[in-house]
C-alpha positions in Angstrom: -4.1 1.3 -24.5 -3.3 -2.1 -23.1 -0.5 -4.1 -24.4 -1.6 -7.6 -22.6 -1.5 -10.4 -24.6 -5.6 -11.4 -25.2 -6.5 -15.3 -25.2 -8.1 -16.0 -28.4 -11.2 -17.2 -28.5 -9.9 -20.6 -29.9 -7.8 -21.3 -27.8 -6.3 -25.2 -27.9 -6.9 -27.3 -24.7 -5.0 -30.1 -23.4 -7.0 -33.3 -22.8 -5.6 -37.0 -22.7 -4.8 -38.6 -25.8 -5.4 -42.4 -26.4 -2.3 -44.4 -26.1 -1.3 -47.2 -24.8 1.7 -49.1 -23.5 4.8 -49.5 -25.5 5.7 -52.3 -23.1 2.8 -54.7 -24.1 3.1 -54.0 -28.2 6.8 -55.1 -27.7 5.9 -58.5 -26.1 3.3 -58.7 -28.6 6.1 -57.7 -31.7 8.1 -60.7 -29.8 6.1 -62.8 -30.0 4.9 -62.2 -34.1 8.4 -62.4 -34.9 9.1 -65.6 -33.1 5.8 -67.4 -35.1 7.2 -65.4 -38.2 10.4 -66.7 -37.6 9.2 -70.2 -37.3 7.2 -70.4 -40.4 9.7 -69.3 -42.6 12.3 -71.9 -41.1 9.9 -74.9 -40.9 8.1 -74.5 -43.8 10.2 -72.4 -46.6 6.8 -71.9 -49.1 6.0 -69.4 -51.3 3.1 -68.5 -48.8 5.7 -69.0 -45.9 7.9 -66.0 -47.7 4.7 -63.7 -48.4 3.8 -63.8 -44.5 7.6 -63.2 -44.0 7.5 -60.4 -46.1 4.0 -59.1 -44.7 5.7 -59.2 -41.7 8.4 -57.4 -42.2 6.3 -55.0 -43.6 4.4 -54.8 -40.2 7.1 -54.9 -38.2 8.4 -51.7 -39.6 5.1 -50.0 -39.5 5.0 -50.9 -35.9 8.5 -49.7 -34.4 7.4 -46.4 -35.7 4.7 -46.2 -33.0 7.5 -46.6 -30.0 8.5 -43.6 -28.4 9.6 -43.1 -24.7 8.5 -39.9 -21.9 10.6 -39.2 -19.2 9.4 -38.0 -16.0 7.9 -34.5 -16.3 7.8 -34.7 -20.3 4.8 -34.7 -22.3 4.0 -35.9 -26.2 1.4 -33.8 -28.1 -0.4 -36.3 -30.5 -1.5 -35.3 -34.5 -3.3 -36.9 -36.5 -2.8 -35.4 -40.4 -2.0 -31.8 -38.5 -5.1 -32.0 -35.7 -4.6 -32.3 -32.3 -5.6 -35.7 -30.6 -4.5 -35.2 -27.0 -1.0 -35.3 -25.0 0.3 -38.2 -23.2 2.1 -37.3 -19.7 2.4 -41.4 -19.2 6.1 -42.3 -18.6 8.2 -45.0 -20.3 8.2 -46.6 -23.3 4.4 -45.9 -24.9 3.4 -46.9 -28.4 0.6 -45.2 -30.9 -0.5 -45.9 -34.3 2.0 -45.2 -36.4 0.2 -42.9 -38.9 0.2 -40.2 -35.9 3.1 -37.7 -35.8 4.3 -37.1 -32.2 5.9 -33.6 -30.7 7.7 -34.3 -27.5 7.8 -31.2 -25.1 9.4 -30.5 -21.6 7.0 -29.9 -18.9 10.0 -29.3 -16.6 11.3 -25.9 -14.8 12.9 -23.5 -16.8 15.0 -20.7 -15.4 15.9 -17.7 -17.4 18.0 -14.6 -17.0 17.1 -11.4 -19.1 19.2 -9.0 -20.8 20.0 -5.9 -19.3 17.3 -3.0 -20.3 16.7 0.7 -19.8 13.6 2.0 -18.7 11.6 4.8 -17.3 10.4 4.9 -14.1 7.4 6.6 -12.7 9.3 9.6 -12.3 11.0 9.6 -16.0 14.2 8.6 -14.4 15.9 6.1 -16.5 17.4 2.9 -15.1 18.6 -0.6 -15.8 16.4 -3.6 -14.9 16.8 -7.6 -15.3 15.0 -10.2 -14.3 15.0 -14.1 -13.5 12.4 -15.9 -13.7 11.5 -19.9 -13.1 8.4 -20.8 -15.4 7.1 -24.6 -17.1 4.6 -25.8 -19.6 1.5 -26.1 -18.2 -0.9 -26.9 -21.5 1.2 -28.5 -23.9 -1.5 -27.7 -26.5 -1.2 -24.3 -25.7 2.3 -23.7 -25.9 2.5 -25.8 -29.1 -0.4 -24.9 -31.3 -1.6 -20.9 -29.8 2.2 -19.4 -30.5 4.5 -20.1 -33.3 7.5 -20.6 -30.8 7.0 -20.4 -27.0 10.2 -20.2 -25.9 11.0 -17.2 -27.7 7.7 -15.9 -26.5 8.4 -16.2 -22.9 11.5 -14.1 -23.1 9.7 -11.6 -25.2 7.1 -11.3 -22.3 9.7 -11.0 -19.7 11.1 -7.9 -21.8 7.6 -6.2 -21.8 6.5 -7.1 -17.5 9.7 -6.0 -16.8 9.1 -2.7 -18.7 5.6 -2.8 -17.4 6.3 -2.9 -13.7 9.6 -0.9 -14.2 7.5 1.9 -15.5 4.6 1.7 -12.6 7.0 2.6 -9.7 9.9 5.4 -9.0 13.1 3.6 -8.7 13.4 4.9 -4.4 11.8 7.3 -2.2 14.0 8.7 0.7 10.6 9.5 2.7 9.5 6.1 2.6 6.4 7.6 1.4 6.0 5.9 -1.7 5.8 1.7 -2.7 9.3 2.0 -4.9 11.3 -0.6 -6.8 14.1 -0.7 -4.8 11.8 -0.7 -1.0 9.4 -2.7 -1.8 10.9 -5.6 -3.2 8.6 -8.6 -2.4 5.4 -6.5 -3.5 6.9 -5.2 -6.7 7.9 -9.4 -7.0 4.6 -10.9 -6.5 3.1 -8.0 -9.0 5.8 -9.2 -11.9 5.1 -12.6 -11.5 1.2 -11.7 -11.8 1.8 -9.7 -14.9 4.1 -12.5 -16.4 1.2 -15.1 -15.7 -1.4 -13.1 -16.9 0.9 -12.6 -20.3 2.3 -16.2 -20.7 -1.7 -17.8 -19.6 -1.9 -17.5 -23.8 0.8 -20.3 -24.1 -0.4 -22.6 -21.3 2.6 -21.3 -19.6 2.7 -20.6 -15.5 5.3 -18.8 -13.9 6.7 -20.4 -10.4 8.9 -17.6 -9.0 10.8 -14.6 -10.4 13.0 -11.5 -9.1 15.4 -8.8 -9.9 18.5 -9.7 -10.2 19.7 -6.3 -11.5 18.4 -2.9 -10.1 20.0 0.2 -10.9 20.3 4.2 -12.2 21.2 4.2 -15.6 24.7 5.4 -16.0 24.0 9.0 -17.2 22.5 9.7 -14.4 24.1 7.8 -11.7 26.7 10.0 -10.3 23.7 13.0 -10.0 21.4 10.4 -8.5 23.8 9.5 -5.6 25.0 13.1 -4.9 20.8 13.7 -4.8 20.3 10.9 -2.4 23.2 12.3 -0.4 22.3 15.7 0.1 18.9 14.1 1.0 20.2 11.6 3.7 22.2 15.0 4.8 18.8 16.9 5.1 17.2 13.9 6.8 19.7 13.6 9.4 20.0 17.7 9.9 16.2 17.7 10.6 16.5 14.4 13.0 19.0 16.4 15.0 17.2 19.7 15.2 13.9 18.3 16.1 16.2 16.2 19.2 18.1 19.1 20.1 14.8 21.5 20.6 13.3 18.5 22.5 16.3 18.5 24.5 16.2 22.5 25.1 12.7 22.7 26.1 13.5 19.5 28.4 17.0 21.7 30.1 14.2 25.1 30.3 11.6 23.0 31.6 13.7 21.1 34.3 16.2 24.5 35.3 12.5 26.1 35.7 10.6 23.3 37.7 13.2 22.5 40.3 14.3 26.5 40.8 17.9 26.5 40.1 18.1 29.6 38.5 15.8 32.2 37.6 16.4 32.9 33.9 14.8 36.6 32.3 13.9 36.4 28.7 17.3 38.0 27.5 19.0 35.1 29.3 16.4 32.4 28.5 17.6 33.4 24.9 21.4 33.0 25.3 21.3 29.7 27.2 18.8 28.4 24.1 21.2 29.7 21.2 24.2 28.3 23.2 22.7 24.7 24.1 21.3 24.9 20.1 25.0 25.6 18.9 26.6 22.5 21.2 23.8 20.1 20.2 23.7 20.9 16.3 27.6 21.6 16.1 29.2 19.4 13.7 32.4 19.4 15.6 33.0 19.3 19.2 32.7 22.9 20.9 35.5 24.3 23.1 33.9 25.6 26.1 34.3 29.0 28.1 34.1 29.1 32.0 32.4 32.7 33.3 34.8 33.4 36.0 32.4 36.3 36.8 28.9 36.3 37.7 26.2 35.0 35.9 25.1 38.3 34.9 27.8 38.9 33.2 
């Protein structure tokens, strides 16, 4: 059973919201005020003080509609809790006052998760961690689809990493195998396709993301390494056999073609046992001069 997240079927969309320019309902505000003022100085009526006072009024109303976006921030518009649009417009922007306004930051985010244990494909348990760059990408998305999309993102990170963690063995000494700790940029570009496909719910894309902790759990560390040993020690035995025969059969096949010796099978078999044991020696072997024949 799959435990991807599912886009619902409702899903919110991000469109463009009417706005308009908080720079040009400021001159405008000026200006009101300065006629405003002007009455109430001039003229200093009862009706002068009612437009003062419907002014004021106004003028209240009206500074409630000001807000300001910096660059790569975005305002989600409501209207009496339903969506009318975002506005990505920098600067100071201005809509009717009756509309509540969510600001939200379309900018990179980079995050670092916790340390967690998990599984590999070979039941082996190890530490993982990931970083990972993502932004908003639908502001309606991440606002209205999940009750808090920051918290979401980190809880998606947990579950890819586990994901991914669980799909590959940790290594392969036979290079056999795609593996966690080999194949780094594969393993990579699948956990930032995972995290994509998870986060696509909350209008949420993921720019670049990595390991930054890889490891054998503790329990099992020390028997890990002492099992990658003995296997680099098996690996580098079989290297050096597989030369050293090449270079027997080379010695035989040289001694044979260019007739510098005659060699029976009994001696054949001493000359391959003693080239084997110089070749494959660990240490360096003393040799011993035949001050006899070669017969004997």
């Amino acid at each position: 059973m799959s435990n991807k997240v599912s886009p619902s079927l409702n899903a919110s969309r991000e469109y463009v919201a009417r706005t308009s320019s908080g720079y040009f309902m400021l001159l405008l505000l000026l200006v009101v005020t300065a006629i405003a003022g002007f009455a109430f100085f001039d003229f200093r009526t009862a009706p002068a003080i009612l437009i003062m006072c419907t002014w004021a009024f106004f003028f209240i109303l009206i500074l409630k509609g000001f807000y300001v976006l910096q660059p790569n921030q975005a305002a989600a518009i409501v209207l009496f809790g339903s969506y009318k649009g975002t506005d990505r417009a920098t600067g100071l922007r201005w809509v009717w006052p009756w509309m509540g306004k969510k600001k939200l930051s379309a900018r990179a985010n980079n995050i670092i998760s916790e340390k967690i244990k998990v599984n590999d494909l070979r039941g082996n348990p190890i530490e993982m961690a990931a970083q990972v760059v993502w932004r908003v990408t639908d502001t309606a998305q991440a606002l209205f689809d999940v009750d808090d999309y920051k918290a979401f993102v980190k809880v998606q990170i947990e579950a890819a990493v586990r994901t991914i963690g669980s799909r590959y063995p940790y290594d392969d000494f036979e290079h056999q195998e795609v593996t966690l700790r080999g194949n780094n940029d594969q393993v990579r570009l699948e956990l930032r396709t995972e995290l994509i496909n998870r986060l696509h719910v909350a209008g949420i894309t993921v720019d670049e993301c990595g390991f930054t902790h890889l490891a054998y759990a503790s329990e099992i560390a020390g028997a890990m390494l002492r099992r990658q040993q003995a296997q680099a020690v098996v690996a580098a035995r079989k290297t050096l056999v597989e030369g050293a025969v090449g270079m027997v059969e080379m010695a035989l096949d040289l001694l044979s073609a260019k007739k510098i010796v005659e060699l029976d099978v009994d001696r054949r078999a001493a000359l391959v046992s003693n080239l084997m044991v110089v070749l494959c020696s660990e240490r360096d072997t003393q040799p011993v001069v035949n001050a006899g024949t070669l017969n004997q």
